[in-house]
VOPAGU-2260 file (C-alpha; in pm, 1 decimal, decimal comma):
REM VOPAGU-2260
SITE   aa  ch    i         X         Y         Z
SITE  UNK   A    0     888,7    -271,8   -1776,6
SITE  UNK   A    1    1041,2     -10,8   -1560,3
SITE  UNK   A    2    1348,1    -115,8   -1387,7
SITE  UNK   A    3    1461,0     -42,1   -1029,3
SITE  UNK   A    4    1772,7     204,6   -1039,1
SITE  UNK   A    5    2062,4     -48,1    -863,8
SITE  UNK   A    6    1878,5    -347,5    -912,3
SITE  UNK   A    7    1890,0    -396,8   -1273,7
SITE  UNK   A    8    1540,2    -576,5   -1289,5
SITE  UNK   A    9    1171,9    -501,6   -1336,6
SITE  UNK   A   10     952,5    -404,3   -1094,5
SITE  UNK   A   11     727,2    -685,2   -1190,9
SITE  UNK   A   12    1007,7    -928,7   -1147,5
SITE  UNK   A   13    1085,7    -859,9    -816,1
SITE  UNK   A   14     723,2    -847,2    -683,1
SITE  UNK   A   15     720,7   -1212,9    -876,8
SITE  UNK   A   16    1025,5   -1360,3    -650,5
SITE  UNK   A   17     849,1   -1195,1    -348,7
SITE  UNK   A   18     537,2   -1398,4    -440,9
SITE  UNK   A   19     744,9   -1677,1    -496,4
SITE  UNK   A   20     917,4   -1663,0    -184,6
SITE  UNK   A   21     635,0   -1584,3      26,8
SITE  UNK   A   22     459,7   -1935,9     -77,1
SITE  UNK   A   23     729,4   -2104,9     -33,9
SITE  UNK   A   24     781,7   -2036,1     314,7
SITE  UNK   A   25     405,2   -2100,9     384,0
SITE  UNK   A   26     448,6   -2482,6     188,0
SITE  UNK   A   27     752,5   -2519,8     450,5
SITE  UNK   A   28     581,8   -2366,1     772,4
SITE  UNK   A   29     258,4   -2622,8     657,6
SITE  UNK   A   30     518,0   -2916,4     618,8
SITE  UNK   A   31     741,4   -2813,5     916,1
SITE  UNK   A   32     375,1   -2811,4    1134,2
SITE  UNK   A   33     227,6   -3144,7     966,1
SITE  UNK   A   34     635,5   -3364,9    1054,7
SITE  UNK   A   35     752,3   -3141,6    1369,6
SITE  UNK   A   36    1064,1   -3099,5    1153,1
SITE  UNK   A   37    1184,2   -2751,2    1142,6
SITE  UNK   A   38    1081,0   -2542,0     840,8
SITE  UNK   A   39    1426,8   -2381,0     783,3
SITE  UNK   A   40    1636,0   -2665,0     568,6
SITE  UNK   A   41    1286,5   -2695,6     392,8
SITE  UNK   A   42    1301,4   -2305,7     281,6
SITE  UNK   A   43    1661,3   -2384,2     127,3
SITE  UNK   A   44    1547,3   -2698,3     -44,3
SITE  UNK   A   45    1240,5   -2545,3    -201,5
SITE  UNK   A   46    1446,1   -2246,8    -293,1
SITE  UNK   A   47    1655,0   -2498,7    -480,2
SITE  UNK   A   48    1335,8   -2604,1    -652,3
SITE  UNK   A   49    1168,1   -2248,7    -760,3
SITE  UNK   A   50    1523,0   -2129,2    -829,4
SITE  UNK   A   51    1773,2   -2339,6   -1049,0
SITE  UNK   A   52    1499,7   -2609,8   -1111,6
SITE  UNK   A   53    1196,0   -2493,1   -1172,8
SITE  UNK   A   54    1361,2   -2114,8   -1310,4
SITE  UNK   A   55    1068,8   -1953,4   -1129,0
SITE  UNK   A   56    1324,1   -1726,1    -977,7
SITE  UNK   A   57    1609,2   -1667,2   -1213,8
SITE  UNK   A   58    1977,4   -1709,9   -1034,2
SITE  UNK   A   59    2010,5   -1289,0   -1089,3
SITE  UNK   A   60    1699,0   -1228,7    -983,9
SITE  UNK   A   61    1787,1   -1410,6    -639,2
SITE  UNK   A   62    2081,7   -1291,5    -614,5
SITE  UNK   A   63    2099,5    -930,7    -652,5
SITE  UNK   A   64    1771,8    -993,0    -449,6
SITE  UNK   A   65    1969,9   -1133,9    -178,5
SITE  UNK   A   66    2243,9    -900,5    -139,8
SITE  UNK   A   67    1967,8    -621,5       8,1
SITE  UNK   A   68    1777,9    -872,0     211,1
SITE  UNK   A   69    2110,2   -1058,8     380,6
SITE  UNK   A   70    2192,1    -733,3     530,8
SITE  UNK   A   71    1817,0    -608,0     611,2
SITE  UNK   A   72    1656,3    -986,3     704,4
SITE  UNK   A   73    2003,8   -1033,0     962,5
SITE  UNK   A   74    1963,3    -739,6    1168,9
SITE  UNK   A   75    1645,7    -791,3    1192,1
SITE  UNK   A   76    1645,0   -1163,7    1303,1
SITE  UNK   A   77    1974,3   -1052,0    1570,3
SITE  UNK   A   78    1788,1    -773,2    1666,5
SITE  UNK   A   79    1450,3   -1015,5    1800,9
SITE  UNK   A   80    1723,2   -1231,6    1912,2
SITE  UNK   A   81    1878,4    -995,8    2173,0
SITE  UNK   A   82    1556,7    -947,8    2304,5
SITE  UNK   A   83    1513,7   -1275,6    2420,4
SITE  UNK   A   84    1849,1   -1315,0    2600,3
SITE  UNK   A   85    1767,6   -1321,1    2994,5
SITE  UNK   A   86    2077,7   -1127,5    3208,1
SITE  UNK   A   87    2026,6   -1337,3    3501,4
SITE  UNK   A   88    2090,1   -1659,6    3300,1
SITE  UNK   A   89    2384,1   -1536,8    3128,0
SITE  UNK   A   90    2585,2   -1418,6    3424,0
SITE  UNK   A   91    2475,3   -1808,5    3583,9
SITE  UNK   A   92    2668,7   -1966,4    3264,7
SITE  UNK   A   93    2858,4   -1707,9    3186,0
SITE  UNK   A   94    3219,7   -1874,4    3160,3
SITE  UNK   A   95    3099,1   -2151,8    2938,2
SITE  UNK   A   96    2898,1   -1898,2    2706,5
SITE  UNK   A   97    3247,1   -1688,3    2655,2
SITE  UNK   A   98    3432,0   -2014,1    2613,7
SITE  UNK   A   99    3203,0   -2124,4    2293,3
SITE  UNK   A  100    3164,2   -1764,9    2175,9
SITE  UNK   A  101    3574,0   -1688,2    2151,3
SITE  UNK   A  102    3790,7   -2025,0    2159,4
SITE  UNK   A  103    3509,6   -2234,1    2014,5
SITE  UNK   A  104    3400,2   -2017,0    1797,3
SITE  UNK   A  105    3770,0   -1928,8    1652,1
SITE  UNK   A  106    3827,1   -2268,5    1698,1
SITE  UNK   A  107    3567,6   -2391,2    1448,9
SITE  UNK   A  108    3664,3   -2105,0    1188,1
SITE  UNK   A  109    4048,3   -2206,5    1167,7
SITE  UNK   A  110    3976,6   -2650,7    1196,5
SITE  UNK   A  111    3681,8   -2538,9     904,0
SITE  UNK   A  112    3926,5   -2323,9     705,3
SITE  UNK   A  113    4229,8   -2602,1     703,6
SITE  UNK   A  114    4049,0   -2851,1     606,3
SITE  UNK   A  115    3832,6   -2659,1     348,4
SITE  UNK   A  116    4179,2   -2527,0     220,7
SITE  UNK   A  117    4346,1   -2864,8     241,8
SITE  UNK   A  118    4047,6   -3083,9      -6,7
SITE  UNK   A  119    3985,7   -2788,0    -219,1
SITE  UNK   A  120    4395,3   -2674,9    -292,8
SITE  UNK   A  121    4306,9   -2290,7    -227,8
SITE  UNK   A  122    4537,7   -2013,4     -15,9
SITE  UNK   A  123    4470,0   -2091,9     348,8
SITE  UNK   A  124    4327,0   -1710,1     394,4
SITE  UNK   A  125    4023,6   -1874,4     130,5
SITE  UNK   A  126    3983,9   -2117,6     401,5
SITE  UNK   A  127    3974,6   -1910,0     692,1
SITE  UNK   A  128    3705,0   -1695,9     557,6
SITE  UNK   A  129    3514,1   -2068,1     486,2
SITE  UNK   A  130    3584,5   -2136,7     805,7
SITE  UNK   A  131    3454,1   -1799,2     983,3
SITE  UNK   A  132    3150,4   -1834,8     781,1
SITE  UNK   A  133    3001,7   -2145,8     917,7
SITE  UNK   A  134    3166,9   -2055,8    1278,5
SITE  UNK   A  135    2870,3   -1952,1    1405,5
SITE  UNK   A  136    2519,8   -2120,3    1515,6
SITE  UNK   A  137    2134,3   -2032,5    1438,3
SITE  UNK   A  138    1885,2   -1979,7    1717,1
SITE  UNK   A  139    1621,9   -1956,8    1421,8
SITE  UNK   A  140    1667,1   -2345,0    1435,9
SITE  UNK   A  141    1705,4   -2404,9    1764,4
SITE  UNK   A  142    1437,4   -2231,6    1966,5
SITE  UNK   A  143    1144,3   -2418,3    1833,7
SITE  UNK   A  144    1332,9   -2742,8    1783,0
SITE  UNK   A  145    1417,4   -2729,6    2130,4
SITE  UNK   A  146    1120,0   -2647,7    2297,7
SITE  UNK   A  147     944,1   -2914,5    2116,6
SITE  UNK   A  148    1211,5   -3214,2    2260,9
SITE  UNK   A  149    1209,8   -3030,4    2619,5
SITE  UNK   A  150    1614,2   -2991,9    2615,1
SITE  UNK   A  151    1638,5   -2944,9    3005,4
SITE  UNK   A  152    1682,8   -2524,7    3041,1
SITE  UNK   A  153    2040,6   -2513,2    3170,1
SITE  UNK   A  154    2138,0   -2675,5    2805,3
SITE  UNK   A  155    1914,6   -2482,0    2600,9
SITE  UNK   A  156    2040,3   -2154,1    2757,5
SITE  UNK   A  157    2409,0   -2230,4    2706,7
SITE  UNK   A  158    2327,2   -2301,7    2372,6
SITE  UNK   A  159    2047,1   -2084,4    2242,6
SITE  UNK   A  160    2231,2   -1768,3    2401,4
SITE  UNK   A  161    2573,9   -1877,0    2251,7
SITE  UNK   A  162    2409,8   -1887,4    1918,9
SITE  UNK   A  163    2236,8   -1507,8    1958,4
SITE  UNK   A  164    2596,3   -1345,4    2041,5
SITE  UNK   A  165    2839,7   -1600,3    1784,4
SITE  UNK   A  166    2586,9   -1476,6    1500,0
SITE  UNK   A  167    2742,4   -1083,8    1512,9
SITE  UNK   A  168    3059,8   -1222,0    1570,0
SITE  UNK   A  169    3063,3   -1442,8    1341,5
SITE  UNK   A  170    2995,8   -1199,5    1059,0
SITE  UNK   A  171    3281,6    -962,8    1254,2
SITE  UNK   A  172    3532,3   -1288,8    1158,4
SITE  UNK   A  173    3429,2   -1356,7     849,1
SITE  UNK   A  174    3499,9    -956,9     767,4
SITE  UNK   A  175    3805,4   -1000,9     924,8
SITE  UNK   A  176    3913,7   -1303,7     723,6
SITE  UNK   A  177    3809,7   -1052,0     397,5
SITE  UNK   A  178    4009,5    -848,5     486,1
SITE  UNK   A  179    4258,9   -1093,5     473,0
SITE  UNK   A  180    4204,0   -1201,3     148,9
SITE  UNK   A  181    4106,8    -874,3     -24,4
SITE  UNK   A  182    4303,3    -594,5     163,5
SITE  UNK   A  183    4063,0    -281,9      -9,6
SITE  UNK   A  184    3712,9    -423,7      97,2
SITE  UNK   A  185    3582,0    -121,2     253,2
SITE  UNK   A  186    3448,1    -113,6     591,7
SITE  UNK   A  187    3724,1     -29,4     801,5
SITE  UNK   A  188    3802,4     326,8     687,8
SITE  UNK   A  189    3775,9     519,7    1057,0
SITE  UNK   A  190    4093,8     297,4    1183,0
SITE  UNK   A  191    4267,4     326,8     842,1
SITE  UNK   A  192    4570,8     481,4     920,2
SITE  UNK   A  193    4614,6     237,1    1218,9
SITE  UNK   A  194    4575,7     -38,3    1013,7
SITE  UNK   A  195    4820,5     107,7     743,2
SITE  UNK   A  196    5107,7     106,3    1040,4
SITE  UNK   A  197    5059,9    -233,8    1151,7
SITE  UNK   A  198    5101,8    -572,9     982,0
SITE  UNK   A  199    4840,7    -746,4     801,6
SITE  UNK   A  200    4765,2    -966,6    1100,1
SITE  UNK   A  201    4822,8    -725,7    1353,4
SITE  UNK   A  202    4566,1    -522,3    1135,7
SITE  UNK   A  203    4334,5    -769,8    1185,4
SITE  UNK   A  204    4305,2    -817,5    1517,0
SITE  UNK   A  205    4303,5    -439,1    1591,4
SITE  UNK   A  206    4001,3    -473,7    1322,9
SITE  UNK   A  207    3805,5    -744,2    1550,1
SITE  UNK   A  208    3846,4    -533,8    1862,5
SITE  UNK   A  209    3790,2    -224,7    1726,9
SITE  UNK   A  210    3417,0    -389,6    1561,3
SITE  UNK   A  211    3360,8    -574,6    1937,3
SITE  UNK   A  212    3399,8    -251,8    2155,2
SITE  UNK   A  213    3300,2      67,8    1917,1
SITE  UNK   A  214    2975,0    -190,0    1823,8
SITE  UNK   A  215    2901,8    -243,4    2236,0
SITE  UNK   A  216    2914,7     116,9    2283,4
SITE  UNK   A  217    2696,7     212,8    2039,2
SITE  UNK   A  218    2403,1     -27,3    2096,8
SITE  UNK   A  219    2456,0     112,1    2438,1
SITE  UNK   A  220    2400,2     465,6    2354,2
SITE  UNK   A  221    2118,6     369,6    2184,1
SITE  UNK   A  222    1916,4     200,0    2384,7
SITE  UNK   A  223    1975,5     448,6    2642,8
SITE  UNK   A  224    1832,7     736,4    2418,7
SITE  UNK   A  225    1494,3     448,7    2322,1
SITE  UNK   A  226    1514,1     406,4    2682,8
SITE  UNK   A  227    1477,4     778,3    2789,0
SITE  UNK   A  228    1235,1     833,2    2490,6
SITE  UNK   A  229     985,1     547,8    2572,0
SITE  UNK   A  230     981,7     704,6    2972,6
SITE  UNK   A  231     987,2    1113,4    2897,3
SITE  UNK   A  232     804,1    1062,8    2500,1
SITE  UNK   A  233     520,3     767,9    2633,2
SITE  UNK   A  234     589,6     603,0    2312,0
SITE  UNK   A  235     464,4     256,4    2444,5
SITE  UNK   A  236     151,3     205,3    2255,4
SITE  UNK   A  237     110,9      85,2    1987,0
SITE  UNK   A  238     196,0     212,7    1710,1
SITE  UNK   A  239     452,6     393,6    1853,9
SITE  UNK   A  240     709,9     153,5    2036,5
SITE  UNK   A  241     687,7     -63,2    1690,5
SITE  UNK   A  242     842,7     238,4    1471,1
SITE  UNK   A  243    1073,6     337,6    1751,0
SITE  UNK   A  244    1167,3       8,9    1731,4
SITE  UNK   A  245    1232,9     -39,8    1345,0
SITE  UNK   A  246    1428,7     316,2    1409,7
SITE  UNK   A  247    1647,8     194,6    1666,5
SITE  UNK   A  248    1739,2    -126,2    1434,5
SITE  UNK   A  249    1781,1      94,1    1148,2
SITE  UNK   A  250    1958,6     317,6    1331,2
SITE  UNK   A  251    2184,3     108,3    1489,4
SITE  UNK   A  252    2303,0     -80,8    1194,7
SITE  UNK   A  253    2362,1     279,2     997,8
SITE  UNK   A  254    2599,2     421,2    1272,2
SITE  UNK   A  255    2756,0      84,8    1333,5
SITE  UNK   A  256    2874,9      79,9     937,9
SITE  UNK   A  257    2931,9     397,9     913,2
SITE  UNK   A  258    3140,4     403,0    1213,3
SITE  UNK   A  259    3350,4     132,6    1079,5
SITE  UNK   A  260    3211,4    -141,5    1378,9
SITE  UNK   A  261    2950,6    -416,8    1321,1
SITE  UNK   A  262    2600,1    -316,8    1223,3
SITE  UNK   A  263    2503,9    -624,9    1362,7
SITE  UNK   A  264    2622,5    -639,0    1730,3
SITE  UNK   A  265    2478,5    -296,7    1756,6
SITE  UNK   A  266    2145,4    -391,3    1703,7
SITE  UNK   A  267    2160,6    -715,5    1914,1
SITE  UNK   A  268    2317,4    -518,2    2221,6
SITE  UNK   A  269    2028,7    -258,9    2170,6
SITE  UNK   A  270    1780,2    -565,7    2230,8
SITE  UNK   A  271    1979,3    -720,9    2499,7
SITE  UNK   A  272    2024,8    -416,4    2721,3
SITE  UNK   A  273    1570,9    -315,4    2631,5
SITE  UNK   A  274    1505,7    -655,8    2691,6
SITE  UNK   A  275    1691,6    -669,1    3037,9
SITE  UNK   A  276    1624,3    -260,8    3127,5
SITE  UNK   A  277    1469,6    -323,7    3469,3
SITE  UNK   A  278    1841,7    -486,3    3527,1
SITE  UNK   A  279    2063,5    -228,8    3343,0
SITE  UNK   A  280    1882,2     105,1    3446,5
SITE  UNK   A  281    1801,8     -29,0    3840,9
SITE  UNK   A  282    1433,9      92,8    3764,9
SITE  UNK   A  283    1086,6     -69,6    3729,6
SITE  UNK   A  284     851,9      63,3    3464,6
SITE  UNK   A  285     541,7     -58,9    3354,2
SITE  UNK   A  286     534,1     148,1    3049,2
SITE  UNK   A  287     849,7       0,7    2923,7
SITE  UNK   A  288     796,8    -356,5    2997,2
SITE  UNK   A  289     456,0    -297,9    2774,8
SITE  UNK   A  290     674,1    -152,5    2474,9
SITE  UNK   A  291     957,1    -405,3    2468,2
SITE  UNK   A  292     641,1    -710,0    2495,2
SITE  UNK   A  293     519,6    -556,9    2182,0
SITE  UNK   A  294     824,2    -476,7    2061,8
SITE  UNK   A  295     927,0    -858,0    2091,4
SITE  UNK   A  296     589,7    -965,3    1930,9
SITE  UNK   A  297     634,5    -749,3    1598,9
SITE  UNK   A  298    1025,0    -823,8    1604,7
SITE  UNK   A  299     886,5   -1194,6    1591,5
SITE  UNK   A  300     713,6   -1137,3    1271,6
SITE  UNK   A  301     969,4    -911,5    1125,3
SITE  UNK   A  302    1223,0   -1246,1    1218,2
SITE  UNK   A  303    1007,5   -1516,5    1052,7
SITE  UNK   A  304     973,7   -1305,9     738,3
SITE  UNK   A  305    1321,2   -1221,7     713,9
SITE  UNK   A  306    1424,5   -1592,4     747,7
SITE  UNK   A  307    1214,6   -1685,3     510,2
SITE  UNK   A  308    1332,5   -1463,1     272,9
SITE  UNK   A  309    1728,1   -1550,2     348,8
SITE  UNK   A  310    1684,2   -1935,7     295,9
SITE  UNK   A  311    1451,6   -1957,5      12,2
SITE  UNK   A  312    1655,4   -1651,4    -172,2
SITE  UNK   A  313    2012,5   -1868,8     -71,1
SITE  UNK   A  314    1853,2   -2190,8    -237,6
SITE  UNK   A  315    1722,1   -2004,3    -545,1
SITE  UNK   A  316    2077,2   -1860,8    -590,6
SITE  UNK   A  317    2264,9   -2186,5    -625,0
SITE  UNK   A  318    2368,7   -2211,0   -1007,4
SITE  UNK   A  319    2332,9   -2595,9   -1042,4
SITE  UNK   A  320    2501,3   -2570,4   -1424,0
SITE  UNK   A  321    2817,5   -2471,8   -1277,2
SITE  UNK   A  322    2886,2   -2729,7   -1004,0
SITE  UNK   A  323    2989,9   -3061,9   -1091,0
SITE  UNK   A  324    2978,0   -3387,5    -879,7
SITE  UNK   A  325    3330,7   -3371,2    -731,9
SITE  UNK   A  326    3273,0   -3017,9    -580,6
SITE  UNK   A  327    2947,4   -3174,2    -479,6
SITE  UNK   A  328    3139,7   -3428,9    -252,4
SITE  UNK   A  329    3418,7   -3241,9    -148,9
SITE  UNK   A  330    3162,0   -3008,8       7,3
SITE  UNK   A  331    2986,9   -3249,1     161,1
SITE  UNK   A  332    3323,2   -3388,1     338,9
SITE  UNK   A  333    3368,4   -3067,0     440,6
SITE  UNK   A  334    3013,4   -3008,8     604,9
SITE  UNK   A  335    3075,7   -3349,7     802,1
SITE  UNK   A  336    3378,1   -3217,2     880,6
SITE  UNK   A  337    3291,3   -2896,0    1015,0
SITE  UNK   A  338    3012,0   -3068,1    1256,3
SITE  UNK   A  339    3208,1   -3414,6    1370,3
SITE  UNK   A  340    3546,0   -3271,4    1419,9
SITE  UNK   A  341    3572,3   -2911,7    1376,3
SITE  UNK   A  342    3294,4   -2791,8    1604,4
SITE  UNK   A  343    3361,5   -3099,4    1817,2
SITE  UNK   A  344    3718,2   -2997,5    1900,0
SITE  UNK   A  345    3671,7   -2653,4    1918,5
SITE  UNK   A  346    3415,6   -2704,3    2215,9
SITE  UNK   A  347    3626,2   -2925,5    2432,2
SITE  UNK   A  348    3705,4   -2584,7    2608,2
SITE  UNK   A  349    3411,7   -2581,8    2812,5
SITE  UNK   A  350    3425,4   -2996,1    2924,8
SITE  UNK   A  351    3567,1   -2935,3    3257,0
SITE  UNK   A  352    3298,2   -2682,6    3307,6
SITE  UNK   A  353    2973,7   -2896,4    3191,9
SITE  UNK   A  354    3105,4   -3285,9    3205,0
SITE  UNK   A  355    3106,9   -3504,2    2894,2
SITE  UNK   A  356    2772,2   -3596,7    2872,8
SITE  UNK   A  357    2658,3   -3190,7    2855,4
SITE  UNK   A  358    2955,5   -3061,7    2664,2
SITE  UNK   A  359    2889,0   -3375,4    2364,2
SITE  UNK   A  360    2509,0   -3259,6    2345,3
SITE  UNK   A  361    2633,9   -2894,2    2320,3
SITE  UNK   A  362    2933,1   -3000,4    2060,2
SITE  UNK   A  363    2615,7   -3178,0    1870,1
SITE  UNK   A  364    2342,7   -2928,9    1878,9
SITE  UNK   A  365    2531,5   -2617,4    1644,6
SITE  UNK   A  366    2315,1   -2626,2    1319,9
SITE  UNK   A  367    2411,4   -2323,5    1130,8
SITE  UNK   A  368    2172,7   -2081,7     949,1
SITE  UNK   A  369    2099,9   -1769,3     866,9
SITE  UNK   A  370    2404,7   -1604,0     899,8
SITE  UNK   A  371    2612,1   -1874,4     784,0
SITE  UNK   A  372    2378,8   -1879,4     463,3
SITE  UNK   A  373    2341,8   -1444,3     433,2
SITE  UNK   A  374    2714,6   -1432,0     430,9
SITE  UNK   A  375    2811,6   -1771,9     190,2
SITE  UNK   A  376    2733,4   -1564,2     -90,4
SITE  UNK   A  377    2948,0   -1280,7     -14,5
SITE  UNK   A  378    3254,3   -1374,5    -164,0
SITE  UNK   A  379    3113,6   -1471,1    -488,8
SITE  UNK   A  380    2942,4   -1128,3    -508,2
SITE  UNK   A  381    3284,2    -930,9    -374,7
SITE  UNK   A  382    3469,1   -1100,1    -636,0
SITE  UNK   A  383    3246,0    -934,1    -912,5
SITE  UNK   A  384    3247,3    -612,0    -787,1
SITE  UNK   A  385    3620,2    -605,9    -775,2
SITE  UNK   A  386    3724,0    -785,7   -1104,6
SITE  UNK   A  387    3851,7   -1057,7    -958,2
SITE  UNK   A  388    3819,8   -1375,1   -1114,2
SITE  UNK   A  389    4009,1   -1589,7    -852,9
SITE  UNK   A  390    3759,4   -1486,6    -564,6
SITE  UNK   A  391    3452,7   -1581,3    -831,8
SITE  UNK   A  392    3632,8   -1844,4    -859,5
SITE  UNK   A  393    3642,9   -1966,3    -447,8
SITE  UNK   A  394    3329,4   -1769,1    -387,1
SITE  UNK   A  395    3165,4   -2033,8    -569,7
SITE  UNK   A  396    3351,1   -2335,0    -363,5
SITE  UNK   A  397    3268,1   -2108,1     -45,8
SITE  UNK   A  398    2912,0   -2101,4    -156,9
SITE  UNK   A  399    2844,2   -2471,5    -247,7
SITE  UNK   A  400    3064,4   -2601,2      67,5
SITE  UNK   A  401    2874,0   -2323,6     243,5
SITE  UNK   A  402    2515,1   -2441,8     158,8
SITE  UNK   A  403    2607,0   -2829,7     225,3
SITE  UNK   A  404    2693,3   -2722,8     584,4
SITE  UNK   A  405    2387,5   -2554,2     616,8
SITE  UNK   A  406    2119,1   -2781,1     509,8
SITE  UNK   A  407    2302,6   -3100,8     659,3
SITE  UNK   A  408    2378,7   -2931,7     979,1
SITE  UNK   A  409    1992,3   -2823,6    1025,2
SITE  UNK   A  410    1902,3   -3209,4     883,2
SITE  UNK   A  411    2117,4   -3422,1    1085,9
SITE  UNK   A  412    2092,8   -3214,5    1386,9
SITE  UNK   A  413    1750,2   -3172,0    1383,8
SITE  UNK   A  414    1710,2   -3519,6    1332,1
SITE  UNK   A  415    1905,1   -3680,2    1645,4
SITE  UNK   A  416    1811,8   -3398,0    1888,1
SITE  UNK   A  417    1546,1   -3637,8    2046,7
SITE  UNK   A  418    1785,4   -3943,8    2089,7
SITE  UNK   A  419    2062,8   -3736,7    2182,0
SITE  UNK   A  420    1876,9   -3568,6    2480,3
SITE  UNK   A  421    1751,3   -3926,3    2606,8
SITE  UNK   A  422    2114,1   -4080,2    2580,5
SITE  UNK   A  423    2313,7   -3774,8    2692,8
SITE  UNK   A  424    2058,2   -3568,4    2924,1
SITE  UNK   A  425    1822,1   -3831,7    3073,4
């Protein structure tokens, strides 16, 4: 069986867990369309199934699997997600957007990470990176859930567009809190020998900046250059615009990373600014407007197969023989945690701005998903490749707590969207 240099497994075995994967997200999508419940928690549970239960997909398997496809399937899904964000919308709710994306969303990360740190007696830097983990929200769940209760637009704007920009910065947080934990993770090389002059947190928060600004600048650049090349190239049709726009996501994530800045807000301000270009480069063009439509269509695709890969992948990598049923109920306190008090709290920032009845449907609608589950895994994986036992060790609680929070924020959100919109919204 010929073996994949870097994976460590057969060629046959990973066209097997593609199979496997592939029918399990059409079971969920056929569910999801036959209950008008959304097919995401059903990709992790049947992951669960074909994964530790079933052994269809062996725990290695899925997770070296998963370490490629976090990265690829996420700037993919952010990158179709920046398209969608309207300009004119954001500037009319702009104040209450930047209120959940910075104190809400740091909020969430440092309630999360005391109390995951307080139940589970681990370093409070353990719970912090919990914590900035499941800070952000997933538009993969909301859109469609959304759309099917009719959440009046003003709401599903706030929220939907908070979720598209918290998902980069999320993953900026939780890189930070690394950092924090394990000093040598690599990533942050190009400000180095600032770093190495400053204090740890000091360090970190010149680390967050330097990912939020560098990142903006470069998905600027970018698009500007796709811009110019779909105008002065006529790369429009098809097949064109849909390679230019694989190489811009590519692209964009490679120079973020290798910059040092965040792969990921790259390629979700290269969609925001092509998505909005009659607004950022003052001109009208027909030919543009026909390559970001098909742009948006393909991304669409590219999206749905990515998620699908993420959850089922997460859920297959779950090793059932190592978790016993305290950890199993400690996490779950800490998923009800995170989404009655933690996000809750955090979001009380933007009540004087919305009222109570708006800002407790917005403090109530923040499922978390795909990058919550892409980046759960992390720790347990950065623990290996460093030889360090202890962050195995707390990877796994990160992991299991990370996964409860997941599937039981999608579940019970999903769930009272409906009565919460007739009680809260009219």
């Amino acid at each position: 069986m010929p073996v994949v240099p870097g994976f460590g497994l057969g060629i046959e075995a990973i066209a097997l867990a593609s199979l496997v994967v592939l029918l399990s997200g059409i079971l969920a999508m056929l569910i999801s369309r036959k209950t008008k419940f959304p097919y995401t928690p059903l990709l992790v549970l049947l992951g669960v199934l074909v994964g530790p239960v079933l052994s269809l997909i062996l725990p290695h398997t899925a997770r070296v699997l998963f370490y490629y496809v976090r990265a690829f399937g996420l700037f993919l899904v952010l990158f179709a997600a920046g398209f969608d964000l309207k300009l004119h919308v954001l500037r009319r709710h702009k104040l209450v957007i930047t209120l959940l994306d910075t104190a809400g969303l740091l909020g969430t990360a440092l309630l999360a990470g005391w109390f995951f740190s307080w139940v589970f007696h681990v370093p409070l830097s353990v719970g912090f990176l919990f914590g900035a983990i499941v800070s952000g929200t997933d538009p993969a769940t909301l859109i469609p859930l959304f759309r099917e209760h009719e959440v009046p637009e003003d709401v599903e704007t706030i929220i939907i567009s908070e979720s598209i920009f918290n998902g980069p910065l999320a993953i900026i947080l939780t890189m930070v809190a690394l950092f924090l934990v394990v000093p040598e993770v690599p990533g942050y090389a190009p400000i180095g020998p600032v770093l190495e002059g400053a204090g740890l947190y000091w360090a970190a928060v010149a680390y967050f900046l330097y990912q939020i600004f560098v990142s903006a600048a470069i998905g600027a650049a970018i698009a500007y250059m796709a811009y110019q090349a779909i105008v002065k190239l006529g790369l429009y049709r098809s097949p064109y615009t849909q390679i230019l726009g694989l190489a811009m996501a590519f692209g964009g994530y490679v120079v973020g990373e290798f910059l040092g800045a965040s792969g990921f807000l790259v390629v979700t301000v290269i969609g925001l600014i092509l998505g909005n270009h009659r607004e950022f480069f003052r001109k009208e063009s027909s030919k543009v407007d026909d390559a970001v439509e098909r742009n948006m269509e393909f991304n669409d695709v590219l999206s749905t197969f990515s998620v699908i890969f993420i959850f089922v992948l997460l859920g297959a990598s779950l090793d059932l023989t190592g978790l016993e049923w305290k950890t199993i109920v400690v996490s779950l306190l800490v998923a009800l945690f995170v989404i009655f008090v933690a996000r809750p709290l955090a979001s009380l920032v933007i009540l004087p701005f919305t009222g109570l009845r708006r800002y407790l449907f917005i403090s109530l609608e923040g499922p978390k998903g795909a990058v919550a589950a892409s980046m759960a895994i992390l720790p347990v994986v950065l623990g290996r490749v460093y030889g360090s036992p202890e962050l195995v060790e707390w990877g796994e609680l990160i992991l299991s707590a990370g996964l409860m929070t997941v599937l039981l924020s999608m579940l019970l959100e999903s769930a009272w969207v409906s009565p919460l919109r007739e009680k809260l919204l009219g």
